[in-house]
C-alpha positions as CSV (number, residue, x, y, z in Angstrom):
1,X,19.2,-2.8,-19.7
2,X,20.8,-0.7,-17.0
3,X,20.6,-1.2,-13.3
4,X,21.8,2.2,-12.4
5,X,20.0,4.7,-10.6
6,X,19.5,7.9,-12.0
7,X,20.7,11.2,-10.4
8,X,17.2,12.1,-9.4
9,X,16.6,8.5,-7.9
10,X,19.0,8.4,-5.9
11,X,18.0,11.6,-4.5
12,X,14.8,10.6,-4.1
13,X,16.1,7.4,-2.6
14,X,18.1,9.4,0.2
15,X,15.8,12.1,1.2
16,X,13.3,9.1,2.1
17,X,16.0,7.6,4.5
18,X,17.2,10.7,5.5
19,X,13.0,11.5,6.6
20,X,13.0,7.5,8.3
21,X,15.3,7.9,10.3
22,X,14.7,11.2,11.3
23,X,10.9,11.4,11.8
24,X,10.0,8.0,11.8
25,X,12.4,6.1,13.2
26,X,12.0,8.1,16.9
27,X,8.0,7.0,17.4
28,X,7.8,3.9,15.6
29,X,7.8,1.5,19.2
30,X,5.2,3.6,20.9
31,X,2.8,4.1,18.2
32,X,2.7,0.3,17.2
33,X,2.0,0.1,21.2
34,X,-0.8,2.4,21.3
35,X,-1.9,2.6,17.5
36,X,-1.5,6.0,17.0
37,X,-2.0,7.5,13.4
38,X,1.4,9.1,12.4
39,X,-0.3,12.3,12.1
40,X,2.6,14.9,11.7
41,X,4.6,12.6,10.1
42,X,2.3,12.4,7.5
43,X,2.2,16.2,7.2
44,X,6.0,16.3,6.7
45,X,5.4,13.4,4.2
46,X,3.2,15.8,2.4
47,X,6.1,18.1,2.7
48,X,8.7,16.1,0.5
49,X,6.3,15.5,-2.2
50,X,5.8,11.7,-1.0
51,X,2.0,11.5,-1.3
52,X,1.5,12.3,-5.0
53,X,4.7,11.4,-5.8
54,X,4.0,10.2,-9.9
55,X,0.9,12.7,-10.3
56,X,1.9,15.2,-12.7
57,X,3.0,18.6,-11.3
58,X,-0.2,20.4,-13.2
59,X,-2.2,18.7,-10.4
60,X,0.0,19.2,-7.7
61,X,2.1,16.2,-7.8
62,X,6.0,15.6,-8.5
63,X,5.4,14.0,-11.8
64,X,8.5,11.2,-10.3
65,X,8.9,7.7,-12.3
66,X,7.2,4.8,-10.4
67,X,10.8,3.7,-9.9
68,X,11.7,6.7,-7.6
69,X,8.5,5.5,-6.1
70,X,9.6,2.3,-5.6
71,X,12.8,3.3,-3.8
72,X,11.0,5.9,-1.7
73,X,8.6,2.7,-0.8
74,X,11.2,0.7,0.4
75,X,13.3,3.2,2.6
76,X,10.1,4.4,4.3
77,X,8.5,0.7,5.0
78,X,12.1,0.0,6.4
79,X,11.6,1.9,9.5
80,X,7.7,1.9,9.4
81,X,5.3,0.0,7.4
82,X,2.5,2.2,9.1
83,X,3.5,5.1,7.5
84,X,4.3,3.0,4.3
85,X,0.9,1.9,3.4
86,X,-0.8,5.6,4.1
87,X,1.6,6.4,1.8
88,X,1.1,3.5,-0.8
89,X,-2.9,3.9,-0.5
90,X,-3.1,7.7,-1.3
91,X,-0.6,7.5,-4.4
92,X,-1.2,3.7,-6.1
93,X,-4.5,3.7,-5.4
94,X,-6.6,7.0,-4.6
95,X,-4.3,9.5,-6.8
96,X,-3.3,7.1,-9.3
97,X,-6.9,6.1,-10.1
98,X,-8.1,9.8,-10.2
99,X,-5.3,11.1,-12.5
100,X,-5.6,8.5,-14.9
101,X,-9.7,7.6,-15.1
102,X,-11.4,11.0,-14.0
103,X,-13.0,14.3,-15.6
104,X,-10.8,17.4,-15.5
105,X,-13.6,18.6,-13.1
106,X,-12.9,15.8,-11.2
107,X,-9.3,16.1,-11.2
108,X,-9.2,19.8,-10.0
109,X,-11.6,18.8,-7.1
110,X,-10.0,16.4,-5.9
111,X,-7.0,15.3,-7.0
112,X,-5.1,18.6,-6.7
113,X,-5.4,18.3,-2.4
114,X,-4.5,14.7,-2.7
115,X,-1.3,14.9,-4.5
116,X,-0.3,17.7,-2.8
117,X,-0.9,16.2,1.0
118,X,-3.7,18.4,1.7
119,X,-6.1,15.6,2.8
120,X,-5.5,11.8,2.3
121,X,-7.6,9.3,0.4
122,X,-9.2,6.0,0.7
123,X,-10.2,3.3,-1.5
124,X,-13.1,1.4,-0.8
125,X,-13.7,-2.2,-2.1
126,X,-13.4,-4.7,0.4
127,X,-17.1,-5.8,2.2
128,X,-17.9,-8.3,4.8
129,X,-18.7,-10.7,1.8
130,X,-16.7,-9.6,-1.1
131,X,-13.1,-9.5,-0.4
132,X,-11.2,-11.7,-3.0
133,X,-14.6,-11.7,-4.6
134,X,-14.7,-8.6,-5.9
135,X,-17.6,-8.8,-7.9
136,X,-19.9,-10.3,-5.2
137,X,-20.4,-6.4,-4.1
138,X,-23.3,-5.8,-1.8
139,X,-23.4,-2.2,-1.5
140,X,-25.8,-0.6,-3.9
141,X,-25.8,2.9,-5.5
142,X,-29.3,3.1,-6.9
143,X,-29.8,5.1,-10.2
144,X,-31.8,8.4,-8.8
145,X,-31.8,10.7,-11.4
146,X,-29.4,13.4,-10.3
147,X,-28.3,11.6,-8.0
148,X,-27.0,7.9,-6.9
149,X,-28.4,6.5,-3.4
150,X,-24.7,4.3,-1.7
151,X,-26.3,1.9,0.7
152,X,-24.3,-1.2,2.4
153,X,-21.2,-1.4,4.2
154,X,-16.8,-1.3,3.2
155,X,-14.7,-3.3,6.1
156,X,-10.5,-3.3,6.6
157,X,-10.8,0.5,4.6
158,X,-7.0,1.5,5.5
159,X,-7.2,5.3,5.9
160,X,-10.8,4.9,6.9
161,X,-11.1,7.7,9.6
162,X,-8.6,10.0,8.5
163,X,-9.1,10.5,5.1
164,X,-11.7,13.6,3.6
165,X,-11.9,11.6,-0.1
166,X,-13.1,8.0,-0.7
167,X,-13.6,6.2,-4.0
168,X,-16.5,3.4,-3.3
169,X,-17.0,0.8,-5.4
170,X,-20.9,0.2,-5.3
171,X,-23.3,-2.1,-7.3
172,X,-25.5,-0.2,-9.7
173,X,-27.3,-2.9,-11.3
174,X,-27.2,-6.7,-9.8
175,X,-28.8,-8.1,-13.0
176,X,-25.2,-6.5,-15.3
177,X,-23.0,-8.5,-12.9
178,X,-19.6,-7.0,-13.1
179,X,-21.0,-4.8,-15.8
180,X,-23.4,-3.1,-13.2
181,X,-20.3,-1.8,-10.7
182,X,-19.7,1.5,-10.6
183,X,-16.7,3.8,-9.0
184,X,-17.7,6.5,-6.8
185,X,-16.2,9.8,-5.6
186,X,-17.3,10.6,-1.6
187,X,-16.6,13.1,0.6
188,X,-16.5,12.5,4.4
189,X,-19.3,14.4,6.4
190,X,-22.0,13.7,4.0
191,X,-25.3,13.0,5.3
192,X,-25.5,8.8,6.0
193,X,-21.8,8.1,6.0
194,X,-20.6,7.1,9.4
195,X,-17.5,5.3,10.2
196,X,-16.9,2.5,12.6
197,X,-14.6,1.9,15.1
198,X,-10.6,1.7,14.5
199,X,-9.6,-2.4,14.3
200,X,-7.2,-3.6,16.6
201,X,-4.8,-4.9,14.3
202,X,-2.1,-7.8,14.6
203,X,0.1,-5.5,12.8
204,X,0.6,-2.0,10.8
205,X,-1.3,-0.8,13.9
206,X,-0.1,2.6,13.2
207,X,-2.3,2.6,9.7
208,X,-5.7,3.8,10.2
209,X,-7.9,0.9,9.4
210,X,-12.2,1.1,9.6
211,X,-15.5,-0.3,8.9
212,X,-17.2,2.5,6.7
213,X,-21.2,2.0,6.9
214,X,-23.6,4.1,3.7
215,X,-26.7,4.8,4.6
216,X,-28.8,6.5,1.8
217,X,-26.0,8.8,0.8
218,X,-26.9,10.8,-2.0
219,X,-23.7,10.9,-4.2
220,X,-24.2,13.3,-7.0
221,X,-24.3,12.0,-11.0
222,X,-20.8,14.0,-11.4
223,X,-18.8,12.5,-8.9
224,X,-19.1,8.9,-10.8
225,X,-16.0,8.2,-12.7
226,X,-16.1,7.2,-16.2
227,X,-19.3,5.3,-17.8
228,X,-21.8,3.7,-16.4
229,X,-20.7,0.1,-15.6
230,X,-16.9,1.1,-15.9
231,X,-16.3,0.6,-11.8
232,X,-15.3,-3.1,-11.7
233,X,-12.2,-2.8,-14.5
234,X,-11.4,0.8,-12.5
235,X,-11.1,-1.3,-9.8
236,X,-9.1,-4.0,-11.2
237,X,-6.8,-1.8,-13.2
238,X,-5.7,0.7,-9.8
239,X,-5.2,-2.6,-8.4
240,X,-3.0,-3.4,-10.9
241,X,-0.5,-0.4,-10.4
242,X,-1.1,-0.6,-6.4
243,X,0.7,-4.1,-6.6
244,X,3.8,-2.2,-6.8
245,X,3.3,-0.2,-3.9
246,X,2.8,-3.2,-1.8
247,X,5.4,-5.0,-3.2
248,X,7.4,-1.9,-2.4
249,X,6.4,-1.8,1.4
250,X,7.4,-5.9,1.7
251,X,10.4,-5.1,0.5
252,X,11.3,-2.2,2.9
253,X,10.7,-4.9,5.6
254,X,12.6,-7.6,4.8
255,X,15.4,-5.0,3.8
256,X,14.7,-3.5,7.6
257,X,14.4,-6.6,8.8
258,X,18.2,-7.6,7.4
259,X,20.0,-4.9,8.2
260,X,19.3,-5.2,11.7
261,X,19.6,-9.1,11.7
262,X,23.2,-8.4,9.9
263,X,23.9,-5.9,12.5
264,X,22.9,-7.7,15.1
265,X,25.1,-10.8,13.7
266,X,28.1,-9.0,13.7
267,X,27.6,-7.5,17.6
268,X,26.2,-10.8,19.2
269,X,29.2,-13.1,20.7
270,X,28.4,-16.9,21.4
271,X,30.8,-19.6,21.9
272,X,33.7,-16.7,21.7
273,X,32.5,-15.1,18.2
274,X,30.4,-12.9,16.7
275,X,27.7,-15.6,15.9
276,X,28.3,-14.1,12.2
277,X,31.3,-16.4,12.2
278,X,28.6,-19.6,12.9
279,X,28.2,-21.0,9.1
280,X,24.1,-21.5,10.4
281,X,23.8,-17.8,10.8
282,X,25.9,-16.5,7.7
283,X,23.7,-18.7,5.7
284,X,20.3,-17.7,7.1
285,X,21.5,-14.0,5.7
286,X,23.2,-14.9,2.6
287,X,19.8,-16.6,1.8
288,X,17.6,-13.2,3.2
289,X,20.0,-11.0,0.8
290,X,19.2,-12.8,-2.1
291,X,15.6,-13.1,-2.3
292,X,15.6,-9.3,-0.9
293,X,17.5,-8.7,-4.1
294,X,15.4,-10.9,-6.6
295,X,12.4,-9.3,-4.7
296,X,13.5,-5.8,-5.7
297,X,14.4,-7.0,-9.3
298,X,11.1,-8.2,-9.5
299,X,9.8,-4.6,-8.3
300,X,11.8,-2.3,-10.9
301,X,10.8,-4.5,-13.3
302,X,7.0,-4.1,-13.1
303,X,8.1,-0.3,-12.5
304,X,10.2,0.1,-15.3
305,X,6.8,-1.8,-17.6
306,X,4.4,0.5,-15.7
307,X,6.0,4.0,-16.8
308,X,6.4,2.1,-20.5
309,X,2.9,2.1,-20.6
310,X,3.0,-1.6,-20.7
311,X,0.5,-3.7,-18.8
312,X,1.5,-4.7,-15.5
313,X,-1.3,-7.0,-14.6
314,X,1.1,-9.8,-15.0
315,X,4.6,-8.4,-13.4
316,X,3.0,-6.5,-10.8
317,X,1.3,-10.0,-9.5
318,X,4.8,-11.4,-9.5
319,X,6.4,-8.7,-7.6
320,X,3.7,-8.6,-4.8
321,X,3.9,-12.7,-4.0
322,X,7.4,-12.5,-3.9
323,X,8.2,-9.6,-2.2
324,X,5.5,-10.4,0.8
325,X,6.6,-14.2,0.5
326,X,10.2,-12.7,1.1
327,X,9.1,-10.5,3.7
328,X,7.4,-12.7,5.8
329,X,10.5,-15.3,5.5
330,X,13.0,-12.7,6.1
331,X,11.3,-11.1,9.5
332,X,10.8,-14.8,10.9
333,X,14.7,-15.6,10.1
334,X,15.6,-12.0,11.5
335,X,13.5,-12.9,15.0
336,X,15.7,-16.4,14.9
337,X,18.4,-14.5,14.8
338,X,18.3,-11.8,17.3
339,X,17.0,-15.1,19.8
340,X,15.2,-13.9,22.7
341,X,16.0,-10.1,22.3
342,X,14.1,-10.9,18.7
343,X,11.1,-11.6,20.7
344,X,10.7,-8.0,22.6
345,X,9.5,-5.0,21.1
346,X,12.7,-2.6,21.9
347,X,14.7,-4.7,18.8
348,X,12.2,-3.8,16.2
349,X,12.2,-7.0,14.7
350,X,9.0,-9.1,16.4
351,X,7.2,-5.6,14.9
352,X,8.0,-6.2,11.2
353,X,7.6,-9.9,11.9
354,X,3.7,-8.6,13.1
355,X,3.8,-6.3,9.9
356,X,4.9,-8.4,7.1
357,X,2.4,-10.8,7.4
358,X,-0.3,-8.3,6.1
359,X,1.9,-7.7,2.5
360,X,0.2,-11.4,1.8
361,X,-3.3,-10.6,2.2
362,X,-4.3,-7.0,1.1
363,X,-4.6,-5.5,-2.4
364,X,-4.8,-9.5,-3.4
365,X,-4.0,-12.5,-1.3
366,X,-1.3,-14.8,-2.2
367,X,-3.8,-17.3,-3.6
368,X,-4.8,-14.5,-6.2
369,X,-1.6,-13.3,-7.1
370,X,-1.0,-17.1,-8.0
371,X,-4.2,-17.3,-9.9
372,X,-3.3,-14.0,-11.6
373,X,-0.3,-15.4,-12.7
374,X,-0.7,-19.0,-13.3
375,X,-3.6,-17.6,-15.8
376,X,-0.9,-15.1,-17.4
377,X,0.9,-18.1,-18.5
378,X,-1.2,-19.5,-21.5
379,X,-1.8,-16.1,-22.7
């Protein structure tokens, strides 16, 4: 078992901070303030290989280990957790899920401009009424012959207006249950796919989050992936490996969120010393640095299983409760410890604070993760 990073990760690791602090470090107030889309940042993103980063290079990716991806998470989510979960969504979720379950057809379509930055994707499972409860979908994609007709409606779709590629999970036949979801492959711009308006979001207001609304779309028989009946484990298994990718951007938080609260520690003078010195503050970040680092154990680990090929249903589950348990810990303790500057947006921290809290509730609430686990146990 070695800890060490390779060469190549901790290249990886560096060009990712170097691109933070350079490109997204400069923005990051004003467009949580206005909720702007980090559009060019995004392009340069696409630049540095970030958004296909594990894809194999025959389909434009950098065929990196999840590890590197990992790392590239984490230093990214550090300075914005926006740009983090564009960047999580389009390779654990949308790229991932393509490379691994689609045709070759498929594949050359669409995956190629995905890996490579060209367009972003989006994956859409959450409905008004079936969020934990996957299987209770309510869009339908009726059989047609040649074609499927998408009715119904996707909420909280991060991406949702600026991507070109969406995977839909629909309900093919009610009767099948779980057995009767399907995974499709939709392109914006198609006749009776309109998108709502942009939420105003608590958080990750940078991220591009939308209602998506199908109203008989005809999605040809080809752009299905894999059998009939196959979307609800699709759906279940990307899930799986997009765990680490939120895991990832929690940890990148509560790593941001430390470092300023330990710089901040060591600046700030009460009572004639740098409040460091106070025993209540040093322990508040003795305790932050250790879950941060069980937190990223816990993420290398389910890496480390997912490039062995192993299943990560299990590890993965741990990683994300832990991570966004630690995140949201660590960003509260980091506003306690800035005090009033803490509460005001020019100090960074009240923003992750706002940020973190959303690592506990996508791709799997905290309640699941614990059911995921807690069933893992008698296995």
């Amino acid at each position: 078992m070695d800890f060490k990073l390779t060469e190549e990760q901790i290249m990886i690791q560096q060009a990712a901070r170097d691109f933070a602090q350079t490109e997204l470090l400069p923005g990051v107030i004003e467009r949580d303030e206005h909720s702007i889309f980090p559009t060019e940042q995004v392009k340069k993103m696409a630049e540095l290989g970030f958004l296909g980063m594990m894809v194999d290079p025959k389909y434009g990716g950098a065929g990196l280990d999840s590890i590197s991806y990992v790392l590239a998470m984490e230093e990214i989510a550090k300075i914005d957790a926006s740009a983090a979960v564009i960047m999580s969504v389009n390779n654990s979720l949308v790229c991932a899920g393509i490379e691994k379950y689609c045709s070759e057809e498929q594949k050359q379509k669409y995956l190629v401009p995905l890996a490579k930055g060209e367009v972003i994707g989006a994956f859409c499972l959450s409905e008004p009424e079936a969020g934990s409860d996957a299987t209770s979908q309510k869009t339908t994609a009726i059989d047609k012959g040649d074609y499927y007709l998408l009715n119904g409606t996707k909420n909280w779709i991060t991406n949702g207006g600026t991507a070109s590629t969406y995977i839909v999970i629909a309900q093919t036949d009610v009767e099948k249950g779980h057995k009767g979801i399907n995974a499709f492959l939709v392109e914006k711009g198609w006749e009776g796919f309109s998108i709502g308006p942009k939420e105003k979001k608590m958080g990750i207001r940078g991220s591009d989050t939308h209602s998506l609304m199908f109203s008989d779309v005809k999605v040809p028989k080809e752009n299905r992936i894999g059998a009939d009946g196959f979307g609800f484990n699709f759906a279940m298994a990307v899930l799986n490996g997009g765990r680490i990718g939120i895991a990832s951007q929690a940890l990148g938080i509560a790593q941001g969120a430390y470092e300023l609260a330990l710089k901040y520690a060591q600046e700030r003078v009460a009572f004639k010393k740098p409040i460091m010195q106070h025993q209540a503050i040093a322990f508040k970040l003795a305790d932050m640095h250790v879950q941060i680092t069980a937190a990223r154990m816990l993420c290398f680990k389910a890496a480390s299983e997912k490039d062995n090929g192993e299943d990560i249903s299990h590890s993965g589950a741990m990683a994300k409760l832990f991570a966004s348990e630690t995140a949201m810990n660590t960003t509260i303790e980091a506003v306690q410890i800035h005090g009033g500057n803490g509460y005001v947006t020019e100090y960074h921290v009240e923003r992750m604070m706002r940020d973190a809290k959303i690592t506990q509730i996508y791709e799997g609430t905290s309640e699941i993760q614990r059911i995921v686990i807690s069933r893992g146990l008698t296995k």
